[in-house]
C-alpha positions as CSV (number, residue, x, y, z in Angstrom):
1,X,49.1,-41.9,77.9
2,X,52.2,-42.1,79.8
3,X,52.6,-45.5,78.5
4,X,52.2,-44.5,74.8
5,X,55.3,-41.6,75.6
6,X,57.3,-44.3,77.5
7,X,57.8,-46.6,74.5
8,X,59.3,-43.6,72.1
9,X,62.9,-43.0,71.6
10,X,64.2,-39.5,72.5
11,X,64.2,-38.6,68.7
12,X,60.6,-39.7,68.6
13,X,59.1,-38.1,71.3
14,X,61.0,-34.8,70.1
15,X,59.2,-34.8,66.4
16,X,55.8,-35.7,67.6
17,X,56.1,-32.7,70.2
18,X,57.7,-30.1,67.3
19,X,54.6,-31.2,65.2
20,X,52.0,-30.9,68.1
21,X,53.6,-27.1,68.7
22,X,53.7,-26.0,65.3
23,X,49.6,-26.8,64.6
24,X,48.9,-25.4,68.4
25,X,50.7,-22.3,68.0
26,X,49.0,-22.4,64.1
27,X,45.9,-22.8,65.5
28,X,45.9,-20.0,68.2
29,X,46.6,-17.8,65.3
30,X,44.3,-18.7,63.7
31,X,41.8,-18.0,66.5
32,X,43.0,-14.9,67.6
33,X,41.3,-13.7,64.8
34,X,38.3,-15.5,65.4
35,X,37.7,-14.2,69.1
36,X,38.8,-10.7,67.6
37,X,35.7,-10.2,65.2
38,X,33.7,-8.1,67.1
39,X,35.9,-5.6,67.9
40,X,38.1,-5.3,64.8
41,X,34.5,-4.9,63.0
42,X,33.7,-2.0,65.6
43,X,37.2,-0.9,65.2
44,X,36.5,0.0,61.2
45,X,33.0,1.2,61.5
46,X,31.7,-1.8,59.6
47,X,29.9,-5.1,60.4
48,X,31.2,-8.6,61.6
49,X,30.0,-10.5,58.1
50,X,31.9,-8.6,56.3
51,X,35.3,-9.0,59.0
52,X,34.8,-12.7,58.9
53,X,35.9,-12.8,55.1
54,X,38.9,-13.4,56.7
55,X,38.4,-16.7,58.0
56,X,37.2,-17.1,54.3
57,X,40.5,-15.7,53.0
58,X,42.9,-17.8,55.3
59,X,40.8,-21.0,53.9
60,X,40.8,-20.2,50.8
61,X,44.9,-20.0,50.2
62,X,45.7,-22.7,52.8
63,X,45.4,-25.2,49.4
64,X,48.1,-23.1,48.2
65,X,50.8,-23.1,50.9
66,X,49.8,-26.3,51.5
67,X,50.8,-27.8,47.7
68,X,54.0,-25.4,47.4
69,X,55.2,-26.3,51.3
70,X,54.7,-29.5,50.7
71,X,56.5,-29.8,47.5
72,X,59.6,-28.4,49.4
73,X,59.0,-30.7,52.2
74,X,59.3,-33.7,49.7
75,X,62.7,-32.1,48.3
76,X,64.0,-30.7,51.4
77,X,62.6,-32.4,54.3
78,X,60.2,-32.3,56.5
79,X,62.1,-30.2,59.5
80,X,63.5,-27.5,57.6
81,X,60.4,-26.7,55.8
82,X,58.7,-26.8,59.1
83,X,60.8,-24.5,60.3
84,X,59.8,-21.8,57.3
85,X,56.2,-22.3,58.1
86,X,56.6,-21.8,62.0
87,X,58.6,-18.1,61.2
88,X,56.0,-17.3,58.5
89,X,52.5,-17.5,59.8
90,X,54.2,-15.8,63.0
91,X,55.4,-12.8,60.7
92,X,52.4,-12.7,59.4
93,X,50.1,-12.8,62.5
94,X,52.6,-10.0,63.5
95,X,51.9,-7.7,60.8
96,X,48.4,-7.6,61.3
97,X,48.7,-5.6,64.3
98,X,49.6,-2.6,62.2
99,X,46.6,-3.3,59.2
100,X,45.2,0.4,59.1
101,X,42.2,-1.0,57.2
102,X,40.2,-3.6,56.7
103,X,41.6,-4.2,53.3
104,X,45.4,-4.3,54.3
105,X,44.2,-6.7,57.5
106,X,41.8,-9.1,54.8
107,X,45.4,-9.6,52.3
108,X,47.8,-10.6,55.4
109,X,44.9,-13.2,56.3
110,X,45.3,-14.2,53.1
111,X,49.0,-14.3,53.5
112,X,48.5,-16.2,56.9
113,X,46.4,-18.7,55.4
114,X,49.4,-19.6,52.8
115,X,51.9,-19.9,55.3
116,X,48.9,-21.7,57.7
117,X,48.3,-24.3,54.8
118,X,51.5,-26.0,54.9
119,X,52.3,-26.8,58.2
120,X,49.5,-29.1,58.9
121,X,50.9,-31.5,56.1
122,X,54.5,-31.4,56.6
123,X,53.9,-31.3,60.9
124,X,52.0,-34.4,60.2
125,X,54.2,-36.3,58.0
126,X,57.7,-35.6,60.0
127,X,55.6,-37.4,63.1
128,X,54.0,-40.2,61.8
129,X,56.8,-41.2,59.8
130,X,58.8,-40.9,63.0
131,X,56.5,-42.7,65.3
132,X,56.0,-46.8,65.4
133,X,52.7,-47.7,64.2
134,X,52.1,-49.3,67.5
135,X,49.8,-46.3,69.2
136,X,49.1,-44.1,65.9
137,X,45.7,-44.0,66.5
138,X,46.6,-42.1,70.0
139,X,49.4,-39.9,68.8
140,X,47.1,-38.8,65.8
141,X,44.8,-38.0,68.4
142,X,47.0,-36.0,70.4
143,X,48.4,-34.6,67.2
144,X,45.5,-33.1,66.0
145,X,43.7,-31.5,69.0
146,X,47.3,-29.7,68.7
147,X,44.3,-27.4,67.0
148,X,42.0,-27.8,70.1
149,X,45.5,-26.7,72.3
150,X,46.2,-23.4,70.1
151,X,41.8,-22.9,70.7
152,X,42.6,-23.4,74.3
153,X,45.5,-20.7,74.3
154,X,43.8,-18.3,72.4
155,X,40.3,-18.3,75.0
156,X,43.1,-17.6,78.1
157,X,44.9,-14.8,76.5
158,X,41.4,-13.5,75.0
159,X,39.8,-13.8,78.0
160,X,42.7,-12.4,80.6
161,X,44.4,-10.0,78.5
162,X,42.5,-9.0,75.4
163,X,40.6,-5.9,78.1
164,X,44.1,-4.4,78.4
165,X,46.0,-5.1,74.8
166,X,42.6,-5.0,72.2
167,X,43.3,-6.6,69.4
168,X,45.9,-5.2,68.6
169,X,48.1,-6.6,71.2
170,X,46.4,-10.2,70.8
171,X,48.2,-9.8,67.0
172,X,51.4,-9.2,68.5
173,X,51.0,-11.7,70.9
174,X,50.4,-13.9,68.5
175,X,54.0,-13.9,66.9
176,X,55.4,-15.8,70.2
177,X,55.4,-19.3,67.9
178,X,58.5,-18.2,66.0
179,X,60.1,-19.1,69.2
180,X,59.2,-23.1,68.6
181,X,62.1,-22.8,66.3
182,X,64.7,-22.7,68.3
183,X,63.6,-26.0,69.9
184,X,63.2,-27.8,66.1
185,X,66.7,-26.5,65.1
186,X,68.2,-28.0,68.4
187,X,66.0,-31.3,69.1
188,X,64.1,-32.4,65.8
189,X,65.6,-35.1,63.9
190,X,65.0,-35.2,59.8
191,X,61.5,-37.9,59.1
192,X,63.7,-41.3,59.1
193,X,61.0,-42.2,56.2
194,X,61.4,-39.1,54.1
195,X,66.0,-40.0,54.5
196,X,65.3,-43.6,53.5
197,X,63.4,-42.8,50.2
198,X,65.0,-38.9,49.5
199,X,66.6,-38.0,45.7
200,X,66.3,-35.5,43.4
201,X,64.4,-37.6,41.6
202,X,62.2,-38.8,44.2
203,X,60.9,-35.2,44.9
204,X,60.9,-33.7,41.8
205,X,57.7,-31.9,40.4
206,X,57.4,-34.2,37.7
207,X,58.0,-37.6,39.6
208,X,55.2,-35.9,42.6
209,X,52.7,-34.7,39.5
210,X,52.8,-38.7,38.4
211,X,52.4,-39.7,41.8
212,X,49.0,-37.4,42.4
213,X,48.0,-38.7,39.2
214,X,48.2,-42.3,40.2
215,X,46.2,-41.8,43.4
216,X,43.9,-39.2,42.2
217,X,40.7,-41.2,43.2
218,X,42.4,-41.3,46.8
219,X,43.0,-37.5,46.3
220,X,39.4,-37.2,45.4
221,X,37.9,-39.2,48.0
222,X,39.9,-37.2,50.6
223,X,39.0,-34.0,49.3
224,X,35.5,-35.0,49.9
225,X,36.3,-36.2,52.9
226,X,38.0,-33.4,54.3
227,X,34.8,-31.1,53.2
228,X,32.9,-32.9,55.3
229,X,35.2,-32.8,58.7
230,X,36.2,-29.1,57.8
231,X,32.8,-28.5,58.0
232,X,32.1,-30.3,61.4
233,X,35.0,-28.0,62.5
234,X,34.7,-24.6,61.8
235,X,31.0,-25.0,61.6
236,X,30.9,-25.4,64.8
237,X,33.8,-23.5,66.3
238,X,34.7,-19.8,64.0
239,X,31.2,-18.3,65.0
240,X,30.8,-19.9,68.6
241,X,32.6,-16.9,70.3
242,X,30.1,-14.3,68.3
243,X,27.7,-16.9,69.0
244,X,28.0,-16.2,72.6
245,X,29.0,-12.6,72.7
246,X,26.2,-11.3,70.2
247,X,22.8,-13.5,71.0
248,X,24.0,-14.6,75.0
249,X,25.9,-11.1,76.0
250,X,28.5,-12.8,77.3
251,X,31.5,-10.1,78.0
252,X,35.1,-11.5,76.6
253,X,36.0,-12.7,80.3
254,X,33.0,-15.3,80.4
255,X,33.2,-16.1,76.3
256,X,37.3,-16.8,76.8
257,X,35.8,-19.1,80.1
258,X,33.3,-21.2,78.0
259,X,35.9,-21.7,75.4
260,X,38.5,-22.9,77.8
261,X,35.5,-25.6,78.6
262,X,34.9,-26.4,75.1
263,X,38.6,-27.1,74.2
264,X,39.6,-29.0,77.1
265,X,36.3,-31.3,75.8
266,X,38.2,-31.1,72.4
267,X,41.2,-32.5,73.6
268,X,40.1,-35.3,75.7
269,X,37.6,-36.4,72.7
270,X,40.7,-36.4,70.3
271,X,42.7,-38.7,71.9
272,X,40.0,-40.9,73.4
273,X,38.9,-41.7,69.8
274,X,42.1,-41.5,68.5
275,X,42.8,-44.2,71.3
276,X,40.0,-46.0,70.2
277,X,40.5,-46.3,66.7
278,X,43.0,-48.7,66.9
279,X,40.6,-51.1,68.4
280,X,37.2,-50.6,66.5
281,X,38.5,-48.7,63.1
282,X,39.4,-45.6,61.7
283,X,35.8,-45.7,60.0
284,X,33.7,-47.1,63.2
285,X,35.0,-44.1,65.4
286,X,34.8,-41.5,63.2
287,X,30.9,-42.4,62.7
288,X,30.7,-43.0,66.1
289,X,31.9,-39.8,67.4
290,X,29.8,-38.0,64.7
291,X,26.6,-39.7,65.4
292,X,26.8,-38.4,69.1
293,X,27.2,-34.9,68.5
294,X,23.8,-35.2,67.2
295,X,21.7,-35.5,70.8
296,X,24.1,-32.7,71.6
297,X,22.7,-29.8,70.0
298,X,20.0,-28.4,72.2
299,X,22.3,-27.8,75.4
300,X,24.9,-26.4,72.5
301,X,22.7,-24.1,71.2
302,X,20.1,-22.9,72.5
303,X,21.0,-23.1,77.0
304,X,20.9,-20.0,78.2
305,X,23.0,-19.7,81.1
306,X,27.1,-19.9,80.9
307,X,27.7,-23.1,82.7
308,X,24.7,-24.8,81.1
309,X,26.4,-23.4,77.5
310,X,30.0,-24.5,78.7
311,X,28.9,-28.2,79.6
312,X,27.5,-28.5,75.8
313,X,30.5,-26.6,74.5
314,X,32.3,-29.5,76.3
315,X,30.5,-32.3,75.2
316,X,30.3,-31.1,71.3
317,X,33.7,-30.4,70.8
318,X,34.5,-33.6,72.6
319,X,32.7,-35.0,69.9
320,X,33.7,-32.8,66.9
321,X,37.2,-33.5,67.7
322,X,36.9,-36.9,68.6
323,X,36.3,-37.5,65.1
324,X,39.2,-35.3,63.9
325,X,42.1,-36.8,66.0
326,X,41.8,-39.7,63.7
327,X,42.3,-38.0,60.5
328,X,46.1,-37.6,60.8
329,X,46.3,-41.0,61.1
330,X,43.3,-41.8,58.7
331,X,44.7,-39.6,55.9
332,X,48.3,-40.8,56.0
333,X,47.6,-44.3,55.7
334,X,45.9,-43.7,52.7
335,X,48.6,-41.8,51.1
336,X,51.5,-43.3,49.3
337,X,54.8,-42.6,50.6
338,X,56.3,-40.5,47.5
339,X,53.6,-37.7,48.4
340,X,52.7,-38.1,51.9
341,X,53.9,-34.5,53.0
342,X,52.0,-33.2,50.0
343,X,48.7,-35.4,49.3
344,X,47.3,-35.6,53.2
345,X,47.9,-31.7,53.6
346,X,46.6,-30.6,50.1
347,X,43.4,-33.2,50.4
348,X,42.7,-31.3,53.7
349,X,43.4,-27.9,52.8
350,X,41.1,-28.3,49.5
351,X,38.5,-29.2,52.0
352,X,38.8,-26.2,53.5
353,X,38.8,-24.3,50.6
354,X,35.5,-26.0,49.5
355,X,33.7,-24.5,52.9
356,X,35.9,-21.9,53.3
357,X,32.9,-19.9,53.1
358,X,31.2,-21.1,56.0
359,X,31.9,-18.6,58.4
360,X,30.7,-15.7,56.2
361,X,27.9,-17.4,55.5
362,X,26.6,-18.7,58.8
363,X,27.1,-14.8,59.9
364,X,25.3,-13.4,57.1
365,X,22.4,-15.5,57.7
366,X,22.3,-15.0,61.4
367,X,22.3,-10.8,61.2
368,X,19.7,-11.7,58.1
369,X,17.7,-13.0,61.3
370,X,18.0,-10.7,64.4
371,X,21.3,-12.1,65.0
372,X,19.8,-15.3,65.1
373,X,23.4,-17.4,65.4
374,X,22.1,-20.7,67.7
375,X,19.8,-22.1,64.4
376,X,22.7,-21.6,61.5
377,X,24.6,-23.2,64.2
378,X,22.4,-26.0,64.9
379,X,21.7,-26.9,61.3
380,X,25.1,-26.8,59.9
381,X,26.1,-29.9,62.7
382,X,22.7,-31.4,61.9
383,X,23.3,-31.7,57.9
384,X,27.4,-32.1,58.0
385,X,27.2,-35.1,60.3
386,X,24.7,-36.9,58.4
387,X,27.4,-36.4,55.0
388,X,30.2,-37.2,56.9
389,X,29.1,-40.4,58.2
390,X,27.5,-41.6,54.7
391,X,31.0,-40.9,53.4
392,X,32.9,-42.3,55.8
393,X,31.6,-45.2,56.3
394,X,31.6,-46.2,52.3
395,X,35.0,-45.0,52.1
396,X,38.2,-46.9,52.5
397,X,40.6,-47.5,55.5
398,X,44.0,-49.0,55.6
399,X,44.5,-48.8,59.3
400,X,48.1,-49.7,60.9
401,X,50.1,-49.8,57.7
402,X,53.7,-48.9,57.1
403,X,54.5,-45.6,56.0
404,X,57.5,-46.1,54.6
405,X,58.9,-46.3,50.9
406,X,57.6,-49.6,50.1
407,X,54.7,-49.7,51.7
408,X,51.8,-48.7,49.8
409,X,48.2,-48.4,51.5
410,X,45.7,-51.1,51.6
């Protein structure tokens, strides 16, 4: 690791570490929410199904932000726009400490997931586009378990402070990423990439329309793609908290513990696949990683004591996000230049839109069955690993190519 870091310029090592922040700091956002279900349900005298139609929500419009933040990011560049995200979702998160209702608190999760959407894209493309291709398949790693990082916040202030803030406070708490712009406006760079091939006529709607046109297959293909993965993700992850507070009785303190477990599992995974990517494939780790989740399940699922719990936490997530810190990487190379900050961020972000019901329904079908979470949960790994190795593995890969203007993918 320290080796990877060593070869970077200054101005490298400052993108890649603005892009890891702003998906972190997205992410425990994003979970906040998650860990909050329970009580904000008890808070408005309804149940936790029908709370967790905001994960739904925020999936549902991250397509959205992602397409229009993008766009800008293609016209604008990559830092200013990341810039806009970073203060929105943080204004957002902010507000919905004062939602009175569950209606007003389900629309700014909506609004959260627009400003959400983008950042993944345009975070991604202002560091790989920065970064030599020498190491990608580590820093895409590291890059994405940005997302286990901002899961790894949000169990520590969860489980240390939510007891004497609620969730209220955790909302409010959640607006501390705004700060990361101060460091982007003082340390980030413009995407070297995105100043080499940047005109009006370069980034204009029309000239980006063509270039989705073009590549639609690709767009296709990734949409699938990222289905699958979204699926692996919060299949596995938006419900685990409930999971563990509803059918183990596990009081916040111990549920924020196991979830510190789990994500440090989620970060080493991500960059040890990431890491070894560049020597077997993009494709051979990704299946890899997916395939082993599989013996996994039982001590996932259905152990009953914490530490038993925590160890499979650990080992899934190592899995689950061993196949994820490849898909920066994965989904870049495939991408032509003239859309990069839009096409890798909108395939994902469709993909979450396509299961952006998954929390919803894995809930419904769990209080359907005596709050039965540990089967939804161990069925939904079982049936998304098997898709996303089928469609990984017959899909394409163009590992190590250039990403900039002029270098198409393989």
């Amino acid at each position: 690791m320290i080796g990877y870091f060593g070869a970077l310029t200054r101005a490298q090592r400052n993108a890649f570490l603005a892009s890891l922040g702003g998906w972190a700091l997205d992410a425990f956002d994003f979970f906040i929410f998650v860990f909050c279900l329970r009580a904000i349900s008890a808070d408005f005298h309804t149940d936790v199904h029908a709370v967790s139609q905001g994960i739904f929500l925020t999936l549902a419009f991250r397509p959205l932000g992602a397409l229009v933040f993008g766009w800008l990011a293609e016209r604008y560049g990559r830092r200013p726009v990341l810039m806009m995200n970073v203060v929105a979702y943080s204004a957002v998160e902010f507000s919905c400490a004062f939602a009175q209702d569950l209606s007003t608190l389900l629309a700014l999760r909506a609004l959260f997931g627009f400003a959400m959407g983008g950042e993944w894209g345009v975070g991604a493309a202002l560091a790989l586009e920065t970064l030599p291709a020498k190491g990608r398949g580590f820093f895409s790693g590291l890059l994405q378990e940005g997302y286990a990082i901002g899961y790894l916040l949000a169990s520590v202030v969860f489980g240390y402070l939510f007891v004497h803030v609620g969730w209220r406070g955790m909302f409010m708490i959640g607006a501390a990423p705004a700060l990361l712009v101060l460091y982007i406006r003082g340390a980030v760079d413009e995407s070297p990439a995105w100043l080499a091939g940047a005109t009006p006529q370069h980034a204009s709607a029309a000239a980006v329309w063509q270039a989705v046109r073009a590549y639609f297959p690709t767009l296709a293909f990734l949409v699938a793609l990222m289905a699958c993965f979204n699926a692996f993700s919060h299949g596995t992850q938006d419900l685990y908290p409930t999971f563990l507070q509803a059918q183990r009785g596990f009081p916040a303190k111990t549920t924020g513990n196991i979830s510190i477990v789990m994500n440090l599992g989620a970060l080493l995974g991500g960059m040890s696949f990431g890491a070894l990517s560049e020597r077997i494939g993009r494709r051979r780790a990704i299946v890899l990683a997916a395939l082993l989740a599989l013996p996994v399940i039982p001590l996932w699922a259905y152990a009953q004591t914490a530490v038993m719990l925590a160890i499979g936490g650990f080992l899934m997530q190592f899995m689950v996000q061993g196949a994820w810190g490849i898909v920066p990487a994965h989904l870049n190379e495939l991408s032509p230049p003239a859309v990069r900050a839009i096409l890798p961020g909108f395939a994902y972000q469709l993909g979450n839109l396509a299961m952006s019901k998954m929390g919803p329904l894995q809930a419904g079908f769990a209080e359907a069955h005596a709050g039965d979470y540990a089967t939804v949960l161990s069925w939904t790994v079982a049936v998304v690993v098997i898709a996303l190795v089928l469609l990984t593995a017959f899909g394409p890969e163009a590992r190590s190519v250039g990403l900039t203007v002029g270098s198409p993918p393989r």
